[in-house]
TORTORFI-524620 format. One record per residue (C-alpha): x, y, z; residue in one letter. Coordinates in steps of 0.5 Angstrom, whole numbers, padded with zeros to 4 digits, always signed. Each point is the difference from the previous one (the first is absolute). Layout:
BEGIN
XYZa...
***
This chain:
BEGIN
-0177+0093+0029x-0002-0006-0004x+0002-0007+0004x+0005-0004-0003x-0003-0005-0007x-0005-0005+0003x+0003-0007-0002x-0002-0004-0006x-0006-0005+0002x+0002-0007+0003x+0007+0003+0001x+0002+0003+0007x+0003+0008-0001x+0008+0000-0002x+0005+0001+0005x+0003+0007-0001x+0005-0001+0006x+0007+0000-0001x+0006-0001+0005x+0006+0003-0002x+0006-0001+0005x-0004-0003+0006x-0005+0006+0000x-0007-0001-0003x-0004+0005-0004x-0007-0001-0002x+0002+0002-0006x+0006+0001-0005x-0002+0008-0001x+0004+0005+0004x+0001+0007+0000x+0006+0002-0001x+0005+0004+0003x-0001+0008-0001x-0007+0000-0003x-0004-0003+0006x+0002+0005+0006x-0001-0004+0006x-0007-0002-0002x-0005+0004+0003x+0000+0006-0005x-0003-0005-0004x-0005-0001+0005x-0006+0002-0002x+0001-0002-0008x+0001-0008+0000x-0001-0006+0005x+0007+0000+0003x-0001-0006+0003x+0000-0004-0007x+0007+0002-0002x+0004-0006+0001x+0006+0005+0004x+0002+0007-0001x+0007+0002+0000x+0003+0007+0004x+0002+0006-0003x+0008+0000+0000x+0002-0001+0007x+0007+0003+0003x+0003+0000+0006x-0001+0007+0002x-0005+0005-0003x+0001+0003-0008x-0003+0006-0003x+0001-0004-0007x+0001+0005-0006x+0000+0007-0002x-0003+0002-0007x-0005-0004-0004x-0002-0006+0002x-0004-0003-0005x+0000+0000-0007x-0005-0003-0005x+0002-0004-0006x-0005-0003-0006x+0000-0007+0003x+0003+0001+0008x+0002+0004+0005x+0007+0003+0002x+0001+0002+0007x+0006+0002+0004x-0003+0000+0007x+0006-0001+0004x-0002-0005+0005x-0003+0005+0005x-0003-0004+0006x+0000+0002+0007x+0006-0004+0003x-0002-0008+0002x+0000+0000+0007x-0006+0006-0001x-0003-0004-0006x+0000-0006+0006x-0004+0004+0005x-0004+0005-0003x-0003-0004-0008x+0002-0007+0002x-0006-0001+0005x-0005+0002-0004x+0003-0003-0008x+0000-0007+0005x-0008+0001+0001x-0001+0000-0007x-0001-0007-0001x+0006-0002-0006x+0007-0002+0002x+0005+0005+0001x+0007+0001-0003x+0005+0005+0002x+0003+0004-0007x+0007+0000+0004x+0005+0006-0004x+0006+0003+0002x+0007+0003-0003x+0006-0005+0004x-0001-0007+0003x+0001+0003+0007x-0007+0003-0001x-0003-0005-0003x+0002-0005+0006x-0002+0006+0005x-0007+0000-0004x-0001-0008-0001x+0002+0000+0008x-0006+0003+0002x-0005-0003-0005x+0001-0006+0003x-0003+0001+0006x-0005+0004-0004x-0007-0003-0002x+0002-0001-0006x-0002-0006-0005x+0006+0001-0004x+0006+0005-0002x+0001+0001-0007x+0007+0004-0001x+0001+0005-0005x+0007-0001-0003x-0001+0006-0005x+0002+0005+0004x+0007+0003-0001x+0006-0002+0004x+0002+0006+0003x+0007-0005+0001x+0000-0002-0008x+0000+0008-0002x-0008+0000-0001x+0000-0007-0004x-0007-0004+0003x+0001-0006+0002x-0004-0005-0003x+0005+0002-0006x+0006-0005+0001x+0000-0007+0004x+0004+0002+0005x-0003+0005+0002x-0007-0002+0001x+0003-0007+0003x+0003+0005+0004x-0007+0003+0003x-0003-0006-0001x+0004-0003+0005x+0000+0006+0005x-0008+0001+0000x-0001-0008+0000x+0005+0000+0006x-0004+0006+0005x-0006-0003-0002x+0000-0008+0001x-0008-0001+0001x-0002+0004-0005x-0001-0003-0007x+0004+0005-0005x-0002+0001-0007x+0004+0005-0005x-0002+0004-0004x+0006-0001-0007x+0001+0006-0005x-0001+0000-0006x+0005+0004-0003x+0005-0005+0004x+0004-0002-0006x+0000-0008+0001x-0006-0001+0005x+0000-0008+0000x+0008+0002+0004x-0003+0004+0006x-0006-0004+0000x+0004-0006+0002x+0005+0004+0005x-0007+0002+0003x-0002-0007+0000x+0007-0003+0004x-0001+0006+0005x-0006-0002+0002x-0006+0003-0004x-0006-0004+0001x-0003+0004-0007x+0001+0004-0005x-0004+0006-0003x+0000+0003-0006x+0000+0005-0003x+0002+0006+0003x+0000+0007-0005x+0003+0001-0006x+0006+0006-0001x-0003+0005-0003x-0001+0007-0001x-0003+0006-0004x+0002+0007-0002x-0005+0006+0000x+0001+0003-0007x-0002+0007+0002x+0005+0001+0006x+0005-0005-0003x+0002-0003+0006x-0002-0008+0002x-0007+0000+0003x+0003-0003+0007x+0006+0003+0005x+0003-0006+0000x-0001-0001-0008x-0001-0007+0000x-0007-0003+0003x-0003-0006+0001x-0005-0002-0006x-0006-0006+0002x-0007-0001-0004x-0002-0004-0006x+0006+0002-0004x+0005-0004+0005x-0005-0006+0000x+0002-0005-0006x+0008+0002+0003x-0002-0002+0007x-0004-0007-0003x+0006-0001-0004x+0005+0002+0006x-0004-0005+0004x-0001-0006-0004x+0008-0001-0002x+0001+0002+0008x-0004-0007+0001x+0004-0005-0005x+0007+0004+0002x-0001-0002+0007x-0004-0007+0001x+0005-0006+0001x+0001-0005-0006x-0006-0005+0001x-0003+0004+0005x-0008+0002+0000x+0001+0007+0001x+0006+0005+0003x+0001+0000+0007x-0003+0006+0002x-0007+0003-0002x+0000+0007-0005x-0005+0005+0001x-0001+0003-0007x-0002+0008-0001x+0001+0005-0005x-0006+0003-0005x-0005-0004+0004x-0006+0002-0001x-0007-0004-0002x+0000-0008+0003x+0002-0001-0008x+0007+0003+0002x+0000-0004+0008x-0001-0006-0005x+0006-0001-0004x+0005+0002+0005x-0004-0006+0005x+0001-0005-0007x+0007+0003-0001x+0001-0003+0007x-0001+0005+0005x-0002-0002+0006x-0004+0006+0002x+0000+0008-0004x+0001+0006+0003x-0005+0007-0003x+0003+0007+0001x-0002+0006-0005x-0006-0003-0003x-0004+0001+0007x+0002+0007-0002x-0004+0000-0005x-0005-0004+0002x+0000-0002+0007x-0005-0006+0000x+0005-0003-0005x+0002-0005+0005x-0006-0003+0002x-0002-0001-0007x+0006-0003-0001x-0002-0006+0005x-0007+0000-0002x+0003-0001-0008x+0005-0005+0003x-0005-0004+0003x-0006+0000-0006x+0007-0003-0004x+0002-0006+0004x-0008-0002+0001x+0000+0001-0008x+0007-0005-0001x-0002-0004+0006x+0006+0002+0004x-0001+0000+0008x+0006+0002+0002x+0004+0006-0002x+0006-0004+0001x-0001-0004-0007x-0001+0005-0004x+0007+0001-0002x+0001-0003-0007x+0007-0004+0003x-0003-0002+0006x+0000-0008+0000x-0008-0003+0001x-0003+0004-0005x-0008+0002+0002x-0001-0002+0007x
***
């Protein structure tokens, strides 16, 4: 594994840290919920300890066997999966994975999932005490109360989980994790942030499904599916750059919350145009599939372009950031 690009002569070496709700990241390049296990899997095929942080697996308050069927299908430019949330219950995952995720080096966030309110405060409960460094909440589960309707659909009720979540976990940072199929996302973003959402990221997977032409049935027992990879990328860059204008105050600099950018990421050429698009920090999820070095990689690239464009901080690479190159 290569280090990360030297700096230019006469020039001290880009500064790839970033703070994103008071918690410091040597660099803007997380691995994304569902596609990083609990870090160690990957163990013995990148440098773990570069990554800026890993985010968990799914996690509920008591164990999930996930879904039955066929989990994963192939598209020309992506993924689909309907997984299901299958993870060993929070108060397992805190005693058997933690320990050793938490000795891997990066920072660590908790993917908190759940199907009621009441879950997901049960959940955020016991994470606060937890050596995590951040909760990220999951509000593309379904409300088991609202008839199978996810969450992060409609204000109200992502305010609502939001609310719960940042009221049983008051030391953790929180960040949530916006769907991209809400019909008016900037509505569930402002209600996330005034019930106290310390970031934001997006996207999570696009409703999708396939059908299987030689049985004549839908690829997945739950006929919709989860599709990431590079078709979704320009969607989701799209999706985060009218998300920081719709949020950021008249006259303001920025929004009042940081973004995390995902969808499609997979070379540094990707990771880039969501930090210019405004992104504070990216996410990468199914290109590790395909190429489990893809994260370091895009941090070596990230480096190698803020050397070339005499940027030290990757808190200035937004086009909208104030200052311009510094």
């Amino acid at each position: 594994m290569t280090d990360p690009t030297p700096p230019l002569p006469g020039r001290p070496g880009p500064d790839l840290s970033v703070t994103i709700a008071g918690v410091l990241f040597r660099n803007p390049v997380i691995a994304a919920s569902g596609t990083f296990g609990y870090g160690r899997e990957y163990a013995g095929l990148l440098d773990i300890a570069r990554l800026g942080g890993i985010c968990t697996k799914g996690l509920t308050l008591n164990p999930r066997p996930g879904n039955g069927g066929q989990r994963l299908h192939e598209t020309p430019a992506g993924l689909m999966n309907s997984i299901g949330l299958e993870n060993p219950g929070i108060p397992a995952f805190i005693e058997h994975e933690l320990p050793a995720l938490r000795s891997l080096g990066p920072a660590v966030i908790a993917n908190l999932s759940g199907s009621t309110a009441e879950e997901y405060a049960e959940g955020a409960a016991l994470l606060n005490h937890a050596a995590i460094d951040m909760i990220e909440l999951n509000i593309s589960c379904p409300n088991v109360k609202a008839g199978g309707m996810a969450f992060g659909l409609e204000a109200e009720a992502a305010a609502l989980v939001t609310g719960r979540v940042r009221g049983a976990a008051p030391d953790k940072p929180l960040m949530v994790k916006l769907s991209p199929n809400a019909p008016d996302l900037a509505a569930v973003a402002r209600a996330c942030v005034k019930s106290g959402a310390d970031a934001l990221s997006l996207v999570n997977t696009f409703k999708a499904m396939a059908i299987d032409t030689r049985l004549r049935r839908p690829v997945f027992d739950n006929t919709s599916a989860g599709l990431s990879g590079p078709a979704v990328r320009p969607i989701a860059l799209r999706m985060v750059w009218e998300l920081w204008e719709a949020l950021r105050p008249p006259g303001a600099p920025r929004p009042p919350v940081p973004i995390v950018g995902m969808g499609g990421i997979a070379n540094a050429e990707d990771a880039l145009e969501f930090l210019l698009a405004g992104a504070a920090a990216v996410q990468v999820g199914s290109a590790t599939f395909a190429n489990p070095c893809a994260m370091t990689e895009i941090i070596d690239g990230i480096a190698l372009y803020m050397a070339e464009h005499g940027f030290r901080r990757c808190d200035k690479l937004a086009i909208r950031e104030p200052g311009g190159v510094s």
